[in-house]
C-alpha positions as CSV (number, residue, x, y, z in Angstrom):
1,X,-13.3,41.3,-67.4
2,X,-12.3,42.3,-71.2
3,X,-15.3,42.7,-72.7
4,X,-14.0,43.8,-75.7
5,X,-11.4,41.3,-76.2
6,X,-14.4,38.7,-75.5
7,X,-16.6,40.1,-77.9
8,X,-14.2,40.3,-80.8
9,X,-12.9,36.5,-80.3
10,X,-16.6,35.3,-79.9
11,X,-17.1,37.1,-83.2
12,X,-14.5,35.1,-84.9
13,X,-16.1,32.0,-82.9
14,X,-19.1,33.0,-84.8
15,X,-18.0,33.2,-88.6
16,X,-16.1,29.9,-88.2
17,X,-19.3,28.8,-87.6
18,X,-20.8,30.4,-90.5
19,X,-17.5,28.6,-92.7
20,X,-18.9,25.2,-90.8
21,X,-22.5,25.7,-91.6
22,X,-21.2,26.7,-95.4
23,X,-19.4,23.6,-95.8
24,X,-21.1,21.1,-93.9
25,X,-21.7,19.0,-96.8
26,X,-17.6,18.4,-97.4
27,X,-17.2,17.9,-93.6
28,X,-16.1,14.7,-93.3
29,X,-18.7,12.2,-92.3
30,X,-16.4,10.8,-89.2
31,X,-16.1,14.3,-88.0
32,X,-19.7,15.7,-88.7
33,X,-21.0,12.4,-86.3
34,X,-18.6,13.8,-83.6
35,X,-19.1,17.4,-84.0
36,X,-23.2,17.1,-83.2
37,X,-22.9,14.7,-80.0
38,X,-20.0,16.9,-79.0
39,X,-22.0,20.2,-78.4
40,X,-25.0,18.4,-77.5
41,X,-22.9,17.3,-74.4
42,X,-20.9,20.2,-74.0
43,X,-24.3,22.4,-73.8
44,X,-26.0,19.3,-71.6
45,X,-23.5,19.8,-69.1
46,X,-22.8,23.3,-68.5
47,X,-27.1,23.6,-68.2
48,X,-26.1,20.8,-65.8
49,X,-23.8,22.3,-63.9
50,X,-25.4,26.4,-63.8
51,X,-28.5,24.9,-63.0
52,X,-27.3,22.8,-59.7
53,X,-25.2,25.9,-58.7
54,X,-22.1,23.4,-59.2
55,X,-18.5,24.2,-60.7
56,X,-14.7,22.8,-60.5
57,X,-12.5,25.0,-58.6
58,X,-10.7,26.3,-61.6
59,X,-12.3,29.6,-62.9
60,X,-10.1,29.1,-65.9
61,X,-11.5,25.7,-66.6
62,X,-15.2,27.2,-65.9
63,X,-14.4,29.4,-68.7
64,X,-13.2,27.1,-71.6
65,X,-16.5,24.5,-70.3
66,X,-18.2,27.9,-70.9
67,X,-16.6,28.6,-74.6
68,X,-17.2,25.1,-75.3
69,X,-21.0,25.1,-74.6
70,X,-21.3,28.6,-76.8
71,X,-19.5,27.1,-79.1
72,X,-21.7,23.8,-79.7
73,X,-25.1,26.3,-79.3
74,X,-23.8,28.3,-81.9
75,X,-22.8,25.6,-84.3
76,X,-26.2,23.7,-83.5
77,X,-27.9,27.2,-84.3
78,X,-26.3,27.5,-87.7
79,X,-26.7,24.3,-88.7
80,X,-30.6,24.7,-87.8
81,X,-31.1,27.4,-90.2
82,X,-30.0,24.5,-93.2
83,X,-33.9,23.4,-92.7
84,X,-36.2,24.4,-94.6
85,X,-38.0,26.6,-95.1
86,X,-34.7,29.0,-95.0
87,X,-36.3,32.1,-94.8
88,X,-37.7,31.0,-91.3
89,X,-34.9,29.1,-90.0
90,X,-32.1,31.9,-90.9
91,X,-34.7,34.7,-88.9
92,X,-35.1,32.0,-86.0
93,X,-31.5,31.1,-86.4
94,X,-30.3,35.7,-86.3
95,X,-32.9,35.4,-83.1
96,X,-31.2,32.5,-81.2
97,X,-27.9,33.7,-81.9
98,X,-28.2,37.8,-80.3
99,X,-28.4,36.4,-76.7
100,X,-25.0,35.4,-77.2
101,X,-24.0,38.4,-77.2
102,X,-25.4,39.5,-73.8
103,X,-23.1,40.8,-71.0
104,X,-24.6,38.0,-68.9
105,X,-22.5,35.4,-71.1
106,X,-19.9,37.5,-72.2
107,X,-18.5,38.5,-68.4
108,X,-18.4,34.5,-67.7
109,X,-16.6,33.9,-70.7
110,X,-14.1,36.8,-70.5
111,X,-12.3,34.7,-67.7
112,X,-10.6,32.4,-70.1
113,X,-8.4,36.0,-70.8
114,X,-8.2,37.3,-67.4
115,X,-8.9,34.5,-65.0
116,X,-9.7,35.8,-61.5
117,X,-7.1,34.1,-59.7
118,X,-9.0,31.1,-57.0
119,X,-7.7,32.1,-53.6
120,X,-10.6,30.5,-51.6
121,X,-10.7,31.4,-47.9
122,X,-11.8,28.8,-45.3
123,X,-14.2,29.9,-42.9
124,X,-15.4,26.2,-41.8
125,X,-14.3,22.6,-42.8
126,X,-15.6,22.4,-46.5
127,X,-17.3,26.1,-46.5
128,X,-15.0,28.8,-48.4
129,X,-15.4,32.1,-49.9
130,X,-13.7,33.7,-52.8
131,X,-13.9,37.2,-54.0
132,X,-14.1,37.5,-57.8
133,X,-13.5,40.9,-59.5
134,X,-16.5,41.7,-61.7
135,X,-15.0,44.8,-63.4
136,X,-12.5,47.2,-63.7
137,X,-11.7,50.6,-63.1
138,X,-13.6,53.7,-61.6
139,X,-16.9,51.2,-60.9
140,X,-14.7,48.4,-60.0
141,X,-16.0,46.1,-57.4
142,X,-16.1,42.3,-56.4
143,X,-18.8,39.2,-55.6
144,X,-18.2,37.9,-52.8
145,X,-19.0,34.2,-53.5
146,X,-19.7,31.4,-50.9
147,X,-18.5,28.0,-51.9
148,X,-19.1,24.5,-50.2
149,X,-15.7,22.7,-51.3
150,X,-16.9,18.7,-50.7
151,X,-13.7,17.3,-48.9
152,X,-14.4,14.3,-50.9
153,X,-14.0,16.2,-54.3
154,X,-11.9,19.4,-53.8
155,X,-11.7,20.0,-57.3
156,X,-15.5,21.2,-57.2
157,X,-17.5,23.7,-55.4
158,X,-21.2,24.3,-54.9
159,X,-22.4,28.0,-54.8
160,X,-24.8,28.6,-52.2
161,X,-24.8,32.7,-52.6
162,X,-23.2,35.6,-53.2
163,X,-22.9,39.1,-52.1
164,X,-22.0,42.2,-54.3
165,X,-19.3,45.0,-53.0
166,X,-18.9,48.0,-54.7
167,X,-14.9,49.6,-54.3
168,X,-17.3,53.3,-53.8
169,X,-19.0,51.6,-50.9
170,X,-15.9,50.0,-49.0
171,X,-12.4,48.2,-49.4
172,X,-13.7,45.2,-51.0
173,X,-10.1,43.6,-50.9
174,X,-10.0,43.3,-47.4
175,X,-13.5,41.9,-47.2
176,X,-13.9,38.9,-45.1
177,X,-16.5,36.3,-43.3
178,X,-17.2,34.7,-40.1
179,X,-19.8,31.5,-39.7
180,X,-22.1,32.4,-37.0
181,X,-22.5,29.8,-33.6
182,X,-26.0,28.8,-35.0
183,X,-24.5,27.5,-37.9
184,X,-27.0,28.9,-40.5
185,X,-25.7,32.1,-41.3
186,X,-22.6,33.5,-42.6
187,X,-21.6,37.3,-41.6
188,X,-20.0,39.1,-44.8
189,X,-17.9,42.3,-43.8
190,X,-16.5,45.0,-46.0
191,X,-14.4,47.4,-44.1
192,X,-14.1,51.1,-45.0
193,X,-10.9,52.7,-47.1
194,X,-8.7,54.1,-45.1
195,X,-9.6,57.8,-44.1
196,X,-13.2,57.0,-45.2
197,X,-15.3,58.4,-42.7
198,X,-18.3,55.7,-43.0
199,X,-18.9,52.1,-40.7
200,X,-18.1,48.6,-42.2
201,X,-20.7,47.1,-44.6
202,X,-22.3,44.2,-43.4
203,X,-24.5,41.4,-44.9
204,X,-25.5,38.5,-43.8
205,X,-25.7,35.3,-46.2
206,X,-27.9,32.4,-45.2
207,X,-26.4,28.8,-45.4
208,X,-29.0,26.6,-47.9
C-alpha cells in the first residue's frame, strides 16, 4: 500500500475542503442541497457495508466508495465548525478530523493507487479466498481473506474472516485452503520458502 502517496492526496482532499467550508456561502444553492445528502449517503453506506462485513468484488471500486465516504465526513466536519460558538466547533471539528489520518483508513484507501489485483480462489460453490498484500518490502506479508461470493450477485462478497501471513513466517504466495468434510471449518496452509528448514503454517478459519 503507498502510504505516502495516500497521505499526501488525502491532504489535498482536506484543504479543498477547507476552500468548500470558506466559500460555502457562494456555493451555489442547487449544488450546496446535493453536496450534504451526497455524503450523508456516501458515509450511510460504507458504515453499511463495513458493518455487515459486505463489499463488491472490485477492491478498486471498495476504494473510491471508501474516498467517497472520507470525503463527505470531512466536508460534513468542516462545515460543522461554521456553528457557533466557533472556538468549540473548530477544536471539535481539528478532533474529528485526526482519525482520518489513521493507518486503519489510510491502508483501505491506498488501494485506489495500487489495487490488489481480485484473483479469488474457489474452494466450494459460492466460498472463495483471496490473498491481499498488506505491505511491502522486508515486512511484507498478506491476509488471507475468506469470501462467500452469492451466486445470485457475483459482483459482491461477504467476509466471514481472515488470517494474517507474514513472508518471514512462510511463502505466503503459494498459500492455499481446503473446506473440511464437516463443512464448518476451512484449513488455511502457508507452505515454507524453499530451503527453509521449518513445517507449513496452518490455521484453521471457522465458517459463520
Amino acid at each position: 500500500m503507498n502510504i505516502p502517496l495516500t497521505t499526501v492526496v488525502l491532504l489535498l482532499v482536506t484543504a479543498a475542503m477547507v476552500m468548500v467550508r470558506a466559500f460555502w456561502p457562494r456555493v451555489p444553492a442547487r449544488l450546496r442541497g446535493f453536496l450534504i445528502p451526497f455524503a450523508c449517503v456516501s458515509i450511510v453506506v460504507e458504515l453499511l457495508l463495513t458493518g455487515s462485513s459486505w463489499s463488491t468484488g472490485s477492491n478498486f471500486i471498495n476504494a473510491i466508495m471508501n474516498w467517497l465516504a472520507v470525503g463527505g465526513y470531512l466536508l460534513l466536519v468542516l462545515l460543522f465548525t461554521r456553528l457557533h460558538p466557533r472556538w468549540l466547533t473548530t477544536i471539535s471539528g481539528i478532533i474529528l478530523v485526526i482519525p482520518v489520518f489513521a493507518s486503519s483508513v489510510l491502508i483501505p484507501l491506498g488501494n485506489v493507487f495500487t489495487p490488489t489485483p481480485n484473483r479469488p480462489v474457489y474452494i466450494a460453490k459460492g466460498l472463495a479466498y483471496e490473498r491481499v498484500v498488506w505491505v511491502e518490502g522486508p515486512s511484507s506479508g498478506i491476509n488471507f481473506m475468506l469470501y462467500r461470493r452469492p451466486l445470485w450477485a457475483p459482483f459482491l462478497r461477504k467476509k466471514i474472516d481472515y488470517v494474517p501471513f507474514n513472508n518471514l513466517q512462510c511463502h505466503t504466495a503459494a498459500s492455499t485452503a481446503t473446506l473440511e468434510p464437516d463443512g464448518k471449518n476451512v484449513r488455511v496452509f502457508c507452505p515454507p520458502w524453499p530451503g527453509q528448514n521449518t513445517a507449513t503454517v496452518e490455521r484453521t478459519i471457522r465458517m459463520r
